[in-house]
C-alpha positions in Angstrom: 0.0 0.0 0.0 2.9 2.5 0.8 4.2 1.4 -2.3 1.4 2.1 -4.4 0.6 5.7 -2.8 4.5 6.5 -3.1 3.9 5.9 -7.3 1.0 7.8 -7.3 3.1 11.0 -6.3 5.8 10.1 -8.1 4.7 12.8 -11.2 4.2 15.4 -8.3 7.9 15.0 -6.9 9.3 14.5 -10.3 7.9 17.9 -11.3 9.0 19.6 -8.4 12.6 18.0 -8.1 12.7 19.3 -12.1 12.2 22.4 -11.4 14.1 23.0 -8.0 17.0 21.4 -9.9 16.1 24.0 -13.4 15.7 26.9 -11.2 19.2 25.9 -9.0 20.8 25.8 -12.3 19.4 28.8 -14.0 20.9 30.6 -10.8 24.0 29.1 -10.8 24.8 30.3 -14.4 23.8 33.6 -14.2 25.6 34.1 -11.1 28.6 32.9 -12.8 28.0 35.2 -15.8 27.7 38.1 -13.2 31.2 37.3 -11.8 33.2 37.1 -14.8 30.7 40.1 -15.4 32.2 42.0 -12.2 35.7 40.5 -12.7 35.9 42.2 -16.6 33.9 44.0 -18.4 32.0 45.4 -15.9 35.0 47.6 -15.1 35.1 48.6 -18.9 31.7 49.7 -18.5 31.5 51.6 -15.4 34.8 53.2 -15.3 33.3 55.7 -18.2 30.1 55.9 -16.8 31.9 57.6 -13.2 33.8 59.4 -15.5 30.6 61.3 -16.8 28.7 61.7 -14.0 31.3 63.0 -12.4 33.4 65.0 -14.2 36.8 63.0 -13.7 39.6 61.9 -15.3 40.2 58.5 -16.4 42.6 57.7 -13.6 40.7 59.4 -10.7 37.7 57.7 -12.0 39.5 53.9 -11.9 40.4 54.9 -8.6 36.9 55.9 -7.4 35.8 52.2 -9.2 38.1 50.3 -7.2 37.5 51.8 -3.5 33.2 51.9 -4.2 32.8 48.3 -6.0 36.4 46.8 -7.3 37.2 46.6 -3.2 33.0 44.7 -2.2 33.4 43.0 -5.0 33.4 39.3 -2.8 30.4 41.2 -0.3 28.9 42.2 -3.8 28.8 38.3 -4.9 27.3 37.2 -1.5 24.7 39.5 -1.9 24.2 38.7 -4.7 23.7 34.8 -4.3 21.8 35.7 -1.1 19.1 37.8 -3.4 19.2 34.6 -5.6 18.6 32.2 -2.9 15.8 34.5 -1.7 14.3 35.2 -5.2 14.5 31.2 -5.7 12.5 30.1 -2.3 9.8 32.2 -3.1 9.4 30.9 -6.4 9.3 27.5 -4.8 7.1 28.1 -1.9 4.6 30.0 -4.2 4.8 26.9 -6.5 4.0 24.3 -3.2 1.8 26.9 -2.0 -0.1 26.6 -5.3 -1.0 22.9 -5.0 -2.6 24.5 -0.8 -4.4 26.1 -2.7 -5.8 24.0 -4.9 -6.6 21.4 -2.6 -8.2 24.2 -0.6 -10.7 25.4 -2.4 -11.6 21.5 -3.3 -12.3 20.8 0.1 -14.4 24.0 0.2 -16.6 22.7 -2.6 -16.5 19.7 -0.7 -17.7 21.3 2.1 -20.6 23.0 0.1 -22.0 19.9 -1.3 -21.4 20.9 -4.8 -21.9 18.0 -7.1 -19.9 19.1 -9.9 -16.5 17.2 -10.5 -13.3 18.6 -9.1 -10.1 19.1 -11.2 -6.7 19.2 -9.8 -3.2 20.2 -11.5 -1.7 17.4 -13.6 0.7 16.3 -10.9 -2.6 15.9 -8.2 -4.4 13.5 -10.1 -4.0 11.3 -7.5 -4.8 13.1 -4.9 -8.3 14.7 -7.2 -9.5 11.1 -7.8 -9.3 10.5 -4.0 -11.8 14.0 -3.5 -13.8 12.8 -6.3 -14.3 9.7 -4.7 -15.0 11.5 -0.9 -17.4 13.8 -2.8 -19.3 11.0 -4.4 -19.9 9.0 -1.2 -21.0 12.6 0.2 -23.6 12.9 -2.2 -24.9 9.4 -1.5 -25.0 9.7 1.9 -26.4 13.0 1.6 -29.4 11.1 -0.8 -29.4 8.8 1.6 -29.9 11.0 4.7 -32.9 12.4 2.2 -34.6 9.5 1.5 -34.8 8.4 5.0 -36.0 12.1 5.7 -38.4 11.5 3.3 -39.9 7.2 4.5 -39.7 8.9 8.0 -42.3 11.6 6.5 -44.2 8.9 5.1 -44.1 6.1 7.7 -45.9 9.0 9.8 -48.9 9.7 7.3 -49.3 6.2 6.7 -49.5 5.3 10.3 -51.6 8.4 10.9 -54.0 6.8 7.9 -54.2 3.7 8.4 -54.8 3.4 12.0 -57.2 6.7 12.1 -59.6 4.6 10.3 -60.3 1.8 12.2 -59.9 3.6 15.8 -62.7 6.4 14.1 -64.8 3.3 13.3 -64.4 1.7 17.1 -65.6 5.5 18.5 -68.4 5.6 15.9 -69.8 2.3 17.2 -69.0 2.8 20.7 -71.6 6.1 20.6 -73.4 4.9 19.1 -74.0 1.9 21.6 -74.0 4.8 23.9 -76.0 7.8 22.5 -79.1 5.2 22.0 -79.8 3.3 24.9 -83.2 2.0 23.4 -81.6 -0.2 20.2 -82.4 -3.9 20.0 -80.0 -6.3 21.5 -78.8 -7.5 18.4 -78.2 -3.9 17.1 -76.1 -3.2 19.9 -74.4 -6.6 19.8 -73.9 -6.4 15.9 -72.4 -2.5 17.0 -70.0 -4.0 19.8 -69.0 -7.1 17.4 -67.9 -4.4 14.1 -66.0 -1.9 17.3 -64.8 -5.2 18.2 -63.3 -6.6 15.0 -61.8 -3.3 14.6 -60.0 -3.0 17.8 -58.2 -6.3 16.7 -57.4 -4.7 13.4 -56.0 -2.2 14.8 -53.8 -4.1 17.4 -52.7 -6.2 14.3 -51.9 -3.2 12.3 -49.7 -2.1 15.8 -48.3 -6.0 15.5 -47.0 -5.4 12.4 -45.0 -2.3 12.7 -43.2 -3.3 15.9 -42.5 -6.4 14.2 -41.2 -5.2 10.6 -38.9 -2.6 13.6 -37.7 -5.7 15.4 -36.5 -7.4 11.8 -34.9 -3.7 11.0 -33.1 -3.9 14.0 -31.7 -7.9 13.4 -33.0 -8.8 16.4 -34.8 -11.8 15.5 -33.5 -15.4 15.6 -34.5 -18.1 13.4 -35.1 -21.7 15.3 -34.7 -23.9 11.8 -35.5 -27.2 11.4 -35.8 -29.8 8.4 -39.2 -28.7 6.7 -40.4 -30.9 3.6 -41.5 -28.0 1.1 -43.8 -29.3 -1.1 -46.1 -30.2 2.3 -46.1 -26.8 3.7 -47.2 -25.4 0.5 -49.8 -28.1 -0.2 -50.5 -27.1 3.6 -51.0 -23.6 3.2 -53.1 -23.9 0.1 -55.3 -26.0 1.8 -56.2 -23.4 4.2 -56.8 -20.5 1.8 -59.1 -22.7 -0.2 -62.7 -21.2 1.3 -61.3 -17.7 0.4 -60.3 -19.1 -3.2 -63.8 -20.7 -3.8 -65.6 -17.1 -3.1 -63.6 -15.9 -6.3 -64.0 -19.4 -8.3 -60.0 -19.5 -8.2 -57.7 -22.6 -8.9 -54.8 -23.3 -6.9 -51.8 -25.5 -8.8 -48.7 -26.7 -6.4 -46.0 -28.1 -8.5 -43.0 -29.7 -6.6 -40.2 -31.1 -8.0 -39.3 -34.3 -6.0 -38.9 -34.1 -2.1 -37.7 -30.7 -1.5 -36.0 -30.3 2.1 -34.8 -27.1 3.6 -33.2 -26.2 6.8 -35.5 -23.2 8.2 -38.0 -21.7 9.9 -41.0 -23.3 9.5 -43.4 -20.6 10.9 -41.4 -17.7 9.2 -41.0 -19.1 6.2 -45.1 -20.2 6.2 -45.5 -16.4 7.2 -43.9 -15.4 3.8 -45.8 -17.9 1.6 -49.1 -17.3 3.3 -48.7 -13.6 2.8 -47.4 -14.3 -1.1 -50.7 -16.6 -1.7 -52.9 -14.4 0.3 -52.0 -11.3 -2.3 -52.6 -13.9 -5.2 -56.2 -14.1 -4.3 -56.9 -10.8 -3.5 -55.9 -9.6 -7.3 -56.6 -12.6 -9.1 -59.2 -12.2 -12.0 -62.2 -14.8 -10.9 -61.6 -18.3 -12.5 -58.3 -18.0 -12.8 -55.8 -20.2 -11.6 -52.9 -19.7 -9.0 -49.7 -21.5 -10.2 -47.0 -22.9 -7.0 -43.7 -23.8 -8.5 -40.8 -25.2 -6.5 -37.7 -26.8 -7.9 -33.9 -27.0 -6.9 -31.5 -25.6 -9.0 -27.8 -24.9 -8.8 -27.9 -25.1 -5.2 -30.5 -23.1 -4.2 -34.6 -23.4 -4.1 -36.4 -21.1 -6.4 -40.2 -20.9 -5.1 -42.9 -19.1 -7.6 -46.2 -17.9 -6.8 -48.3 -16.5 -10.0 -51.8 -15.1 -10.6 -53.6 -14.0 -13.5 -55.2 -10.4 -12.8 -53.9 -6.8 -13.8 -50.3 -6.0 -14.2 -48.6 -4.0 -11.5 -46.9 -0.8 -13.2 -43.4 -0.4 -13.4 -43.1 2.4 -11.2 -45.2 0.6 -8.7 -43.1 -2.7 -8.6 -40.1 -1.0 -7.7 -41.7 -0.2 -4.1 -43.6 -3.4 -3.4 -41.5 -4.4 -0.8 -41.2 -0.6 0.4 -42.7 -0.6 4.2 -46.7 0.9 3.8 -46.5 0.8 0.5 -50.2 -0.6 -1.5 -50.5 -1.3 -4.8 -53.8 0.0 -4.9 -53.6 4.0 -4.6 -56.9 3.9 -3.4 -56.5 1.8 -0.8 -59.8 0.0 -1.6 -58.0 -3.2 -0.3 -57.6 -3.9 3.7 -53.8 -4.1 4.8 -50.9 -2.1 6.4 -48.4 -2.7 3.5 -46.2 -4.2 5.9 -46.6 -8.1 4.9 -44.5 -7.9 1.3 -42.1 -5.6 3.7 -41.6 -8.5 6.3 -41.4 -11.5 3.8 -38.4 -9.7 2.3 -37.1 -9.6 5.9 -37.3 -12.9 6.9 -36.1 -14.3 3.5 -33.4 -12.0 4.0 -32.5 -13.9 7.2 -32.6 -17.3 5.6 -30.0 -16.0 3.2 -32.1 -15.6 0.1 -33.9 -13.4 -2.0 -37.2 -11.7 -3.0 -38.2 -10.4 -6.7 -41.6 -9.7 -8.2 -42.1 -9.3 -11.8 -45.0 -8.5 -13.8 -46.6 -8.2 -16.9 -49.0 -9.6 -19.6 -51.8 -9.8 -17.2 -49.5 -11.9 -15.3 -48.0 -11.3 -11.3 -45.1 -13.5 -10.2 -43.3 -13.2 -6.9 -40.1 -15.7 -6.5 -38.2 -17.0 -3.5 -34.9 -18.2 -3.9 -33.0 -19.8 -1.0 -30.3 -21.5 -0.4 -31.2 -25.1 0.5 -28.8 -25.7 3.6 -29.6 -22.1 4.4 -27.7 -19.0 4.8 -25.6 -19.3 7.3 -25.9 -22.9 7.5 -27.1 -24.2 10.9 -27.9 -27.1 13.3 -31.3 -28.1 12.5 -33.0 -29.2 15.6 -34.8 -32.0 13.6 -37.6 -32.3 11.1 -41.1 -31.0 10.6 -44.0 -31.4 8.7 
């Protein structure tokens, strides 16, 4: 690493030796030129030149020459090279000074949050692909620090939403069990049963924020066992038949030999249940719902498809956002929090999430590693 970083500068103290070493030798010939300048001609010159000025003759003017310069000539030289040396440093330090400079006023835009690239002398370009680098980690973390300004913003008027609704409902009913002390038994009891019903939608809705926080914060453990595949899917379907039969849907579960997979069996039914749940509820009536698992390459790839209308592009992206629905209208019941927590847990198994659509066509496909991610001691097997 030293190594490298020495390279990297090595145009920079090329340059610099280059020119202490031009300038050094610039000043050492011309101070030669001056003393054979002072030790000849010079005389020839300025011996006339007294002359003039002063009105004297040539002897009286070489003898004013030698007592005034001929006589400092060797304090004339060291003054001389002193007033080179000096006139040669500040070139230098205004040269190093330069590159300060530079650097300064990079780390200034830095500091400004300009986005624009920053350019460096030649001999810097190491040192202005290291800013360029700071700067573009500072405008990510900057987006970053925005967008979580901005879910923060919405996780509040989504929670304000969705759990004004059913607590406005609960207070409607409870009045009115209260306001009219003379309605039939069953009105009342049909009243306290709908204040009831959503009382517990509401706790659930509460349920499901604390828990998609808890798998935020990786504080969830996963207790895995063996779990045959194709008999928890076959298993869940089972269950979610009455709600197919009220839309004349078809449920198909395709497994592909005796799938086994180290996890957890109640997470993982979580996910599934949530993925087939969503099927029905935007599946066209007398459609069918088509469950594909297979091995491949190492892995498990589980598919869940439905026939109904085609989630947007813009709209897919977020499917897994926290509160997000598909529906802008919110005509469906929900908290938007159950794609948000499969993508969570499959995340802990070590695998992943994706949704496409299209063609009148949804498909939502796990993939997970089939000794799971990292791969534990299964306590034993399960269904």
């Amino acid at each position: 690493m030293k190594r490298s970083k020495n390279r990297e500068f090595a145009l920079l103290r090329r340059k610099l030796c280059l020119q202490i070493a031009g300038s050094a030798l610039g000043m050492g010939i011309g101070l030669v030129c001056l003393i054979s300048v002072l030790q000849g001609h010079f005389a020839t010159f300025m011996i006339p030149v007294i002359r003039t000025m002063g009105g004297l003759s040539q002897n009286r003017a070489a003898a004013v020459y030698d007592r005034i310069i001929r006589s400092r000539q060797d304090l004339l030289i060291w003054f001389m090279i002193l007033a080179a040396c000096l006139i040669w440093l500040h070139f230098l330090v205004q040269r190093i000074t330069s590159y300060f400079a530079d650097v300064q006023n990079a780390l200034l835009q830095l500091k400004e949050g300009r986005e624009t690239e920053l350019h460096l002398a030649a001999e810097l370009q190491p040192l202005e692909r290291s800013l360029n680098t700071v700067r573009l980690e500072l405008c990510r973390q900057r987006d970053q620090a925005q967008l979580a300004e901005q879910k923060k913003s919405d996780l509040v008027m989504y929670l304000a939403h969705d759990l004004k609704t059913p607590l406005a409902s609960t207070v409607g009913y409870l009045n009115l069990v209260l306001d009219e002390p003379d309605i039939s038994r069953d009105t009342r009891e049909k009243y306290l049963r709908i204040a009831l019903a959503k009382s517990l939608r509401l706790e659930d809705m509460v349920q499901e924020f604390l828990e998609i926080s808890r798998y935020s914060l990786t504080t969830i453990s996963l207790n895995r066992r063996m779990v045959s595949l194709g008999v928890l899917l076959e298993q869940l379907a089972g269950e979610l038949q009455p709600a197919m039969q009220k839309q004349h849907l078809h449920c198909r579960v395709k497994v592909s030999g005796d799938l086994k997979i180290c996890c957890d069996p109640e997470k993982l039914s979580r996910v599934f249940d949530n993925l087939l749940r969503n099927a029905i509820l935007y599946s066209r009536e007398d459609t069918e719902i088509q469950v594909d698992a297979q091995a491949s390459r190492g892995c498990i790839r589980v598919s869940i498809a439905n026939y109904g209308d085609s989630i947007p592009p813009d709209r897919l992206e977020h499917v897994f956002d926290p509160f997000y629905r598909i529906d802008p209208g919110r005509r469906t019941e929900g908290s938007g929090l159950g794609l948000a927590i499969a993508r969570q847990i499959i995340e802990k198994h070590g695998g992943t999430i994706e949704a496409e659509s299209g063609s009148q066509m949804t498909c939502f496909t796990v993939q997970l590693p089939l000794t799971g991610d990292p791969v534990p001691q299964c306590e034993g097997e399960s269904l």
